[in-house]
C-alpha positions as CSV (number, residue, x, y, z in Angstrom):
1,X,-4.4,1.7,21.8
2,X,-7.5,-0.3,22.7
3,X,-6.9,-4.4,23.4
4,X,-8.4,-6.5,20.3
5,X,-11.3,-7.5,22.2
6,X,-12.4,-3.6,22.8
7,X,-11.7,-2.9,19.3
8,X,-14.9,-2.0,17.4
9,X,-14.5,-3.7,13.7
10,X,-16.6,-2.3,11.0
11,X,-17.8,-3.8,7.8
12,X,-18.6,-2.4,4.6
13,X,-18.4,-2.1,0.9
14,X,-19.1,1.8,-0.2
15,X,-15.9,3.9,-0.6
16,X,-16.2,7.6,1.2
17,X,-18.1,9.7,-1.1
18,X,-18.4,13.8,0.4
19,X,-19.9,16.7,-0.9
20,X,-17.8,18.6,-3.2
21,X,-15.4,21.1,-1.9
22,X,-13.1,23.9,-2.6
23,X,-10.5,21.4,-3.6
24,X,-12.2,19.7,-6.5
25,X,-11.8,20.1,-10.3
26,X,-10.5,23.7,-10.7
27,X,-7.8,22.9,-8.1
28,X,-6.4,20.3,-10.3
29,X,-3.3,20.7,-12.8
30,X,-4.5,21.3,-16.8
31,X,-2.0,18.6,-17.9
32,X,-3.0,15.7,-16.3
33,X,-5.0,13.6,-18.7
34,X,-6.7,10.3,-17.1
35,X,-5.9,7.6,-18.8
36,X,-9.1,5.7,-20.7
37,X,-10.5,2.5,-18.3
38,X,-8.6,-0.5,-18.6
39,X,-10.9,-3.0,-19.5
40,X,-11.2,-5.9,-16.7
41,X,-11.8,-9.5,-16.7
42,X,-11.0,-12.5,-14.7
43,X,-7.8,-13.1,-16.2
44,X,-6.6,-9.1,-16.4
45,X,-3.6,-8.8,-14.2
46,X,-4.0,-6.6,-11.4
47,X,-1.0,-4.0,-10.5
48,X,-1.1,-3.5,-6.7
49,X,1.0,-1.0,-4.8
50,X,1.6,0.3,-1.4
51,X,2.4,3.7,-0.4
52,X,3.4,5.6,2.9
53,X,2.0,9.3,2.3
54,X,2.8,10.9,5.6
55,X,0.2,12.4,6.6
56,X,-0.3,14.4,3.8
57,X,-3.0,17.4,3.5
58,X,-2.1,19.8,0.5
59,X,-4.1,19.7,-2.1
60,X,-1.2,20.2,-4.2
61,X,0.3,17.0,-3.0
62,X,-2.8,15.1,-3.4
63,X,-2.7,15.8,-7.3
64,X,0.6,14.8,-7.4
65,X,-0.6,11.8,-6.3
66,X,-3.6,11.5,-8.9
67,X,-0.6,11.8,-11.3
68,X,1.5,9.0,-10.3
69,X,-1.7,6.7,-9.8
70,X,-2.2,7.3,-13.6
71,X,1.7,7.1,-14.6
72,X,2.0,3.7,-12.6
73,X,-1.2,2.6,-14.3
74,X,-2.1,1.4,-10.2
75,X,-5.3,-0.4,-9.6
76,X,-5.4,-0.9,-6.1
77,X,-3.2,1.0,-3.9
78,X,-2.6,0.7,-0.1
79,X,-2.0,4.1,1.6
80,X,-0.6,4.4,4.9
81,X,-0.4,7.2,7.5
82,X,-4.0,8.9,6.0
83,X,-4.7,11.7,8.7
84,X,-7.6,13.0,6.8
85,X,-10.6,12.5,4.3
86,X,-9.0,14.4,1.3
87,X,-8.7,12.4,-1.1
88,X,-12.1,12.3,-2.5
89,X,-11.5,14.2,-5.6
90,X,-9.3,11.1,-7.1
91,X,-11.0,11.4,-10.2
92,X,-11.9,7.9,-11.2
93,X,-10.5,6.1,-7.6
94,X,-13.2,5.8,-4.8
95,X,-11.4,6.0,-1.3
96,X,-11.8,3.3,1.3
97,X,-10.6,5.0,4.6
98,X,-10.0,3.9,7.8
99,X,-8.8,6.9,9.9
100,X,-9.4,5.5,12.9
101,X,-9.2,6.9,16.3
102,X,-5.0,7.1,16.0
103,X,-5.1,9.8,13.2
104,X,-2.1,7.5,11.8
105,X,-5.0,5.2,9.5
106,X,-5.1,3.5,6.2
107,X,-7.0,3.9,3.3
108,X,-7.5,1.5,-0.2
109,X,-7.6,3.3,-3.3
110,X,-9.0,1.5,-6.4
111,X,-9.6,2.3,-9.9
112,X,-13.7,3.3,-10.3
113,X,-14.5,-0.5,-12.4
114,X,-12.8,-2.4,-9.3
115,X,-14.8,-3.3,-6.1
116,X,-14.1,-4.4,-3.3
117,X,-16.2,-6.9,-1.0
118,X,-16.1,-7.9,2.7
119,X,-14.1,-4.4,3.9
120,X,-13.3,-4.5,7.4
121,X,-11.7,-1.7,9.2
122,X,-9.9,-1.9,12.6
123,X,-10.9,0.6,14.7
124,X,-7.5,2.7,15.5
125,X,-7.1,2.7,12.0
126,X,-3.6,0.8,11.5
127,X,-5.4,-1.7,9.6
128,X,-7.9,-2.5,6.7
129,X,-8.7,-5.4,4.4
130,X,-11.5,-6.3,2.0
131,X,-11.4,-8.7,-1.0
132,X,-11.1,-8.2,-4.3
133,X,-11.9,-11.5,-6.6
134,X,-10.6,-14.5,-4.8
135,X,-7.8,-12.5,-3.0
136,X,-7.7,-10.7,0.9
137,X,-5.8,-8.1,0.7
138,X,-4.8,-6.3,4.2
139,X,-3.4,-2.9,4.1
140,X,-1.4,-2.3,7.7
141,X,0.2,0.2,9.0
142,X,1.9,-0.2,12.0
143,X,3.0,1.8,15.3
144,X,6.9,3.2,14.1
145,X,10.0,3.9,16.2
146,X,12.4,1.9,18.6
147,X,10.3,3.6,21.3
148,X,7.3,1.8,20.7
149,X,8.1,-1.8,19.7
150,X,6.1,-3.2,23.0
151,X,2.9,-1.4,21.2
152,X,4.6,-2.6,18.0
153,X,4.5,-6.7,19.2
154,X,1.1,-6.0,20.4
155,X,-0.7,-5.0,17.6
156,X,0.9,-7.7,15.5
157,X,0.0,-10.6,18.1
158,X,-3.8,-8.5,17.7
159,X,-4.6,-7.2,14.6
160,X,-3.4,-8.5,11.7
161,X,-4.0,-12.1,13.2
162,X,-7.5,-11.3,13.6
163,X,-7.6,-10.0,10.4
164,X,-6.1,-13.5,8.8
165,X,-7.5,-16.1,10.9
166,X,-10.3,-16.4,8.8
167,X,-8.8,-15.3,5.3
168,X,-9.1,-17.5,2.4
169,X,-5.7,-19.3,0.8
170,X,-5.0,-16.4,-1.3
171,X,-3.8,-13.3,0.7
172,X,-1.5,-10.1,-0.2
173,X,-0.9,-8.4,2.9
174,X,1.2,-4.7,2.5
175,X,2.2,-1.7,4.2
176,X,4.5,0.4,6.2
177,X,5.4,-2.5,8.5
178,X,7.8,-0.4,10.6
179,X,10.5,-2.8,11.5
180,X,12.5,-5.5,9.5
181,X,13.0,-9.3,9.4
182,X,16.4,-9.7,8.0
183,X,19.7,-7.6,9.1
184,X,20.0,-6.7,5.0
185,X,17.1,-4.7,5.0
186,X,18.4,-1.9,7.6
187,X,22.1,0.2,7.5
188,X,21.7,0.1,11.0
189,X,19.7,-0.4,14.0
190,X,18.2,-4.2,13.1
191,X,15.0,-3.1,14.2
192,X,13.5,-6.7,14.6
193,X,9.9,-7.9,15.4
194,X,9.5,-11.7,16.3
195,X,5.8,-10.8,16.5
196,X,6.0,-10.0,12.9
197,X,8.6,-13.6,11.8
198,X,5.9,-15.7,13.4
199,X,2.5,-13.9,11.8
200,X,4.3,-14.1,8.5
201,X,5.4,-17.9,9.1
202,X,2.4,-18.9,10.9
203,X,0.2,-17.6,8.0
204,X,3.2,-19.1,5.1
205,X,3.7,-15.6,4.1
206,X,6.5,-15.1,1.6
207,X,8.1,-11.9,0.9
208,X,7.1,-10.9,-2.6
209,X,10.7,-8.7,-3.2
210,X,13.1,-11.4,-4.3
211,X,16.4,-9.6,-5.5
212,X,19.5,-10.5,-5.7
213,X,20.5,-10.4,-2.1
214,X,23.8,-9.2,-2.0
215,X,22.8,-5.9,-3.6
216,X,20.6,-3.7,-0.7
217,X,17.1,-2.2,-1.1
218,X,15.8,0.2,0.8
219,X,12.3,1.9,0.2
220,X,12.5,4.8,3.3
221,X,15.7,6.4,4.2
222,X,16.8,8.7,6.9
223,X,19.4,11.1,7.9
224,X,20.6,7.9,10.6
225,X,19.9,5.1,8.4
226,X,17.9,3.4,5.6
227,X,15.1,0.5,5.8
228,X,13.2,-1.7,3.8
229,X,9.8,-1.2,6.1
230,X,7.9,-1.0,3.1
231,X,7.0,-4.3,2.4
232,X,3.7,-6.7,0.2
233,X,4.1,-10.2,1.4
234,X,1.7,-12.9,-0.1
235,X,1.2,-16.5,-0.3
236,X,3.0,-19.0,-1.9
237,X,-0.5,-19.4,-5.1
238,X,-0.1,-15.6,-5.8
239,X,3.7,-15.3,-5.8
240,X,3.6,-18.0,-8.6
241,X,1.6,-15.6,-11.1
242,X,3.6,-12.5,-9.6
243,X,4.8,-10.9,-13.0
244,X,7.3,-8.1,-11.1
245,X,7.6,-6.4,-8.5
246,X,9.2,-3.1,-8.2
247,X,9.9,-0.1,-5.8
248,X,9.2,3.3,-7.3
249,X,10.1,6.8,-6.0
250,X,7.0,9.3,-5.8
251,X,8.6,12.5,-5.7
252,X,6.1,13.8,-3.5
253,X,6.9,12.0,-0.5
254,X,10.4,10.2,1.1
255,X,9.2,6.7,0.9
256,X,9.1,4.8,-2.4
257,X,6.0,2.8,-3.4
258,X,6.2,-0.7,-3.8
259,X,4.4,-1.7,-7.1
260,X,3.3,-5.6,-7.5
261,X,2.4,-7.2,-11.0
């Protein structure tokens, strides 16, 4: 991965918009109905959620997703490990990718009356933000295995911070974060970052999943263990006026969304 001073950072505020293709409107399933516009204002709630998709490509897949946006009733959602540009024919949610030169990027998907200002993409992809109202919202998605921690500690000690040194008091900051910050949150294998403990303190970041903690959560699971490395942490203003916050399964795909109110 490039240093943080090679990166090259982008900024813009148009979502991806292609030519159509052979996976557009016939391809999609009869019974899924879009839901009408909700209608927004300054005061609407917003329902943000995050969402690991691995790398998906079927087109199949892609209107299951469609479906769950609409089920969830999701305004923005956070996608992590987006290998490719297909998810353009999200009827009604613009795509904000960021691909990046790792082929493991990010994307921000919004419903059509939301937009977003000030998006900035880290080049490699791992990372995006923009801002939506008064709130930065940074969608990461970081390097994954015990393998790779070193790269791991690097990119948080490069890219989030660069993406939050300037950010304004209100931030909500989700995605596959790879690792954990509390023994709880993993059956095994505490796979810790203290890049991760001091970004998240530095920045007063809370943690916006606040269950009981002697009953286990876990949002990815695998045949060795199960984690909680889906995570949206936020500051202290937003977590105030946080109606709920939830993980969902998407049967599509073995991580759970987490959904925030």
């Amino acid at each position: 991965m490039a240093t943080s001073n090679k990166n090259v950072r982008g900024t813009g505020t148009e979502p991806h918009n292609p030519q159509k293709t052979k996976y557009d409107q016939p391809q999609r399933l009869p019974h899924i109905i879009p839901l009408p516009p909700r209608r927004m204002s300054h005061t609407t709630s917003i329902k943000i959620a995050k969402l690991n998709i691995n790398g998906l490509t079927s087109p199949t897949i892609v209107v299951m997703l469609e479906a769950f946006l609409l089920l969830q009733e999701i305004d923005i959602l956070l996608l992590q490990e987006v290998t490719q540009h297909i998810l353009d024919n999200l009827s009604g949610y613009p795509t904000y990718y960021n691909v990046g030169t790792s082929m493991r990027g990010t994307a921000i998907v919004t419903r059509g009356e939301i937009q977003l200002a000030n998006v900035t993409k880290i080049s490699p992809g791992r990372a995006t933000a923009a801002t939506f109202r008064e709130v930065w919202l940074i969608n990461i998605y970081a390097p994954s295995s015990t393998a790779r921690r070193q790269e791991r500690e690097f990119f948080y000690n490069s890219e989030p911070t660069y993406l939050l040194r300037e950010a304004p008091e209100n931030v909500r900051m989700g995605g596959d974060f790879n690792c954990v910050l509390e023994e709880t949150d993993s059956t095994s294998g505490y796979n810790y970052s203290p890049a991760l403990a001091e970004l998240v303190r530095g920045f007063t970041l809370k943690d916006s999943w606040q269950g009981d903690p002697s009953r286990r959560a876990f949002t990815h699971s695998s045949t060795s263990r199960a984690t909680r490395i889906n995570r949206i942490y936020a500051t202290q203003v937003l977590l105030a006026r946080k109606l709920g916050v939830e993980a969902v399964a998407a049967a599509f795909i073995d991580h759970l969304a987490v959904c925030y109110d």
